[in-house]
TORTI-525393 format. One record per residue (C-alpha): residue number from 1; x, y, z; residue in one letter. Coordinates in nm, 4 decimals. Layout:
REM TORTI-525393
> NUM, X, Y, Z, A .
...
***
This chain:
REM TORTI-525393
> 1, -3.6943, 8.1661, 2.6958, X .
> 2, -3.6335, 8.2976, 3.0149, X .
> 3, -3.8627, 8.0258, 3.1823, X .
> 4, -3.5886, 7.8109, 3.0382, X .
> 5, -3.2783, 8.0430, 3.1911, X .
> 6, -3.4132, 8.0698, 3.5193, X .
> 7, -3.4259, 7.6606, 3.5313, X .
> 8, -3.1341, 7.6332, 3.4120, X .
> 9, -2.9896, 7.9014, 3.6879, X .
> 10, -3.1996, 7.7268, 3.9497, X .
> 11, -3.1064, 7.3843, 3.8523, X .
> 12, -2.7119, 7.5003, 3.8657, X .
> 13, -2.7831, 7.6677, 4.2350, X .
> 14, -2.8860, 7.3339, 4.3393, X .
> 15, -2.5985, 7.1875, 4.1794, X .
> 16, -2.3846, 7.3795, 4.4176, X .
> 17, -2.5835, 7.3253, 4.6836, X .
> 18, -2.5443, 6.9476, 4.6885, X .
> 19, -2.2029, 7.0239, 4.6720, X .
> 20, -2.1790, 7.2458, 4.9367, X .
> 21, -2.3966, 7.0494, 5.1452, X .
> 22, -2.1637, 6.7251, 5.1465, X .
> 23, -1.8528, 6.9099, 5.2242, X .
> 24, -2.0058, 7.0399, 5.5022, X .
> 25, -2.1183, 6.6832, 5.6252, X .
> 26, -1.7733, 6.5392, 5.5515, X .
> 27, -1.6477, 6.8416, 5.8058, X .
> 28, -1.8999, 6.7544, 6.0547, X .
> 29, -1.8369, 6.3677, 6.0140, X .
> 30, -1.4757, 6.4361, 6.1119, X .
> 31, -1.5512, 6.6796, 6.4201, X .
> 32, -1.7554, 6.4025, 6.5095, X .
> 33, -1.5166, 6.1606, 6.4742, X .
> 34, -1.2851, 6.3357, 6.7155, X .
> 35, -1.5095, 6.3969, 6.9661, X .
> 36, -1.5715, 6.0235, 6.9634, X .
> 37, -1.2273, 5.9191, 6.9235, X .
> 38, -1.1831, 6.1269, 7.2765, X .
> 39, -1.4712, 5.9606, 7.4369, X .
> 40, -1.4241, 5.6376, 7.3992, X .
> 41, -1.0327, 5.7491, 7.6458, X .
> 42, -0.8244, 5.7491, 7.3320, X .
> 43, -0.6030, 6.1169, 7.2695, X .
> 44, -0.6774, 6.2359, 6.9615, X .
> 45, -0.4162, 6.4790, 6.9389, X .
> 46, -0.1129, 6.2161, 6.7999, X .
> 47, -0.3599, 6.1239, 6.5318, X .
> 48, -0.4372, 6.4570, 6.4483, X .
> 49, -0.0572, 6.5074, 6.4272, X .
> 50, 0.0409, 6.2954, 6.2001, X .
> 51, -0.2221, 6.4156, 5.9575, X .
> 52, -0.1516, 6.7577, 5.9747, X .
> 53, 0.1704, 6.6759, 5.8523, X .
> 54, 0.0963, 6.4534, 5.5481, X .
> 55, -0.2131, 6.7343, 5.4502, X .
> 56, 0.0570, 6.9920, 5.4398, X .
> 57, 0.2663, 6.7633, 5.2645, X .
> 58, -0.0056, 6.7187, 4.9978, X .
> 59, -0.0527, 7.1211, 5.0057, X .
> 60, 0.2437, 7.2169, 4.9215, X .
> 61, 0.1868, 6.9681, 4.6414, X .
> 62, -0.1573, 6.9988, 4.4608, X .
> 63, -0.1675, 7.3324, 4.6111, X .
> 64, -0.1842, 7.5702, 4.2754, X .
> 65, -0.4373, 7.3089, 4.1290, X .
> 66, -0.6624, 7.3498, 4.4270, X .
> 67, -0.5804, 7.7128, 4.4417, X .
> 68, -0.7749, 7.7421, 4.0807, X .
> 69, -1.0168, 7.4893, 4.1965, X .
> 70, -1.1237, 7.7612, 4.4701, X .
> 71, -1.0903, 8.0504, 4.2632, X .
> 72, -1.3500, 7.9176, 4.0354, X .
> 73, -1.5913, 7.8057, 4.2412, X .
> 74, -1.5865, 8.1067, 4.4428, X .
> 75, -1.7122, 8.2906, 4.0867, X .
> 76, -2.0141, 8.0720, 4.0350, X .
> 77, -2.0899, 8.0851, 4.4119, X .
> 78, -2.0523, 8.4037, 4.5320, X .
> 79, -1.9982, 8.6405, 4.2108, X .
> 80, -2.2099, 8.4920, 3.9639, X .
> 81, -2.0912, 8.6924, 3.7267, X .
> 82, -2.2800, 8.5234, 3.4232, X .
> 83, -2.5564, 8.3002, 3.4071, X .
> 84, -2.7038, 8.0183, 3.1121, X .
> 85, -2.7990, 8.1836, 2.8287, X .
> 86, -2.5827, 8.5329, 2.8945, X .
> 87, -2.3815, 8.6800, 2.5992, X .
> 88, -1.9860, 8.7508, 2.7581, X .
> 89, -1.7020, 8.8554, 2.6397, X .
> 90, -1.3627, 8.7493, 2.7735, X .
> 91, -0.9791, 8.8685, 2.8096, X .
> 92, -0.7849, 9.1370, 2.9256, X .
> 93, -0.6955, 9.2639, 3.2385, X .
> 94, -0.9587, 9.4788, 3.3017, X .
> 95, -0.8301, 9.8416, 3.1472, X .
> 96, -0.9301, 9.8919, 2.8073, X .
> 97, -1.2920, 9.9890, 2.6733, X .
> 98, -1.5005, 9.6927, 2.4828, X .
> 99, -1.4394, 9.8433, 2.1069, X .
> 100, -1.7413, 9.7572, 1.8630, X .
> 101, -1.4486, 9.4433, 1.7149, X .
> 102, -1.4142, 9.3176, 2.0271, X .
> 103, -1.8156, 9.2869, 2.0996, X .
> 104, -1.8274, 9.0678, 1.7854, X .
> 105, -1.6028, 8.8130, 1.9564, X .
> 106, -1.8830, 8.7251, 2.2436, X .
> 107, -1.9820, 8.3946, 2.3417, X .
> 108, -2.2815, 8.2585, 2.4558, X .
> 109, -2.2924, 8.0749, 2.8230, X .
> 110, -2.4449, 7.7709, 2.7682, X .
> 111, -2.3609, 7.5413, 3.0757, X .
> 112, -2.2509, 7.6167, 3.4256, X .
> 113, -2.0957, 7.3561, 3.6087, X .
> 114, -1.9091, 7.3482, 3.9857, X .
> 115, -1.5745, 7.3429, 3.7674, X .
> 116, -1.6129, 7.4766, 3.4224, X .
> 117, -1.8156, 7.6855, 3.1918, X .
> 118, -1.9265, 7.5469, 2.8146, X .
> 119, -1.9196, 7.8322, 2.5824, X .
> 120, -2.0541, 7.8901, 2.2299, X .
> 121, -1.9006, 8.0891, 2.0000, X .
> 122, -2.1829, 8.2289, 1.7917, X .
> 123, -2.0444, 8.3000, 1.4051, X .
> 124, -1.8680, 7.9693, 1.4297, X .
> 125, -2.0824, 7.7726, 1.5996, X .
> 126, -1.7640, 7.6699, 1.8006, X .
> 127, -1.8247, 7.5087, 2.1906, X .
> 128, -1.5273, 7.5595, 2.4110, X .
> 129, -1.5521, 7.4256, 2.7514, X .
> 130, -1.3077, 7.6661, 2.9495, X .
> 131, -1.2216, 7.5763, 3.3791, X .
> 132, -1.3845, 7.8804, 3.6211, X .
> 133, -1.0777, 7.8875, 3.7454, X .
> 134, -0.8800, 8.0523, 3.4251, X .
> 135, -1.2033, 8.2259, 3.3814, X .
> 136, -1.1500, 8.3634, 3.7749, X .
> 137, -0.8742, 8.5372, 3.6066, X .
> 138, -0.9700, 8.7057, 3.3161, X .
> 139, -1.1995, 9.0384, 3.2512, X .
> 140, -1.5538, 8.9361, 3.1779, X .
> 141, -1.8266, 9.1749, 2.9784, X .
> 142, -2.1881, 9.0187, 3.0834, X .
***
């Protein structure tokens, strides 16, 4: 069984890796596109302009979407608070003690994606597939 976890946790790292890897291209791609862009005698800096303006434009727009977007993947990145197979419990802001009720109501992690985080909840059987964003938010008992 934990043969099967640390796949699991391995196979998510790459996951994010991939991820990771083609933003950073895209960014490199577009440094490289300037540099080019100034090469060949054009100015850049019009261009460059005129899409700062429609990118803050969209920010101001999609901004608390992306906001939660960030938030979450900055928890399976960086915190990794949980892995597959962990037992958590969530809610609350952090202040009161886990009561022995309260540890009933655990879940089981059962998927890690860049996005969200499949859940199972144990007595039930119930799967609940909850954004790492909201999660981001919330207290979390590993």
């Amino acid at each position: 069984q934990t043969i099967t976890f640390f796949r699991a946790s391995v196979g998510n790292a790459s996951i994010l890796d991939s991820y990771l890897e083609g933003v950073i291209n895209c960014l490199y791609g577009i440094v490289v596109g300037i540099v080019v862009i100034s090469l060949l005698g054009f100015n850049p800096w019009p261009l460059l302009m005129s899409l700062s303006t429609i990118m803050v434009t969209t920010a101001f727009a999609v901004g608390p979407t992306v906001s939660k977007t960030i938030e979450g993947i900055m928890l399976i990145v960086v915190m990794r608070p949980y892995d597959i197979g962990d037992r958590i419990i969530l809610g609350g802001s952090g202040k009161e003690i886990v009561d022995p009720v309260e540890a009933s109501k655990s879940w089981f992690v059962e998927d890690i994606s860049l996005f969200t985080t499949t859940l199972r909840y144990a007595p039930t059987n119930e799967v609940a597939m909850v954004s790492n964003g909201s999660i981001c938010g919330s207290r979390i008992v590993n």
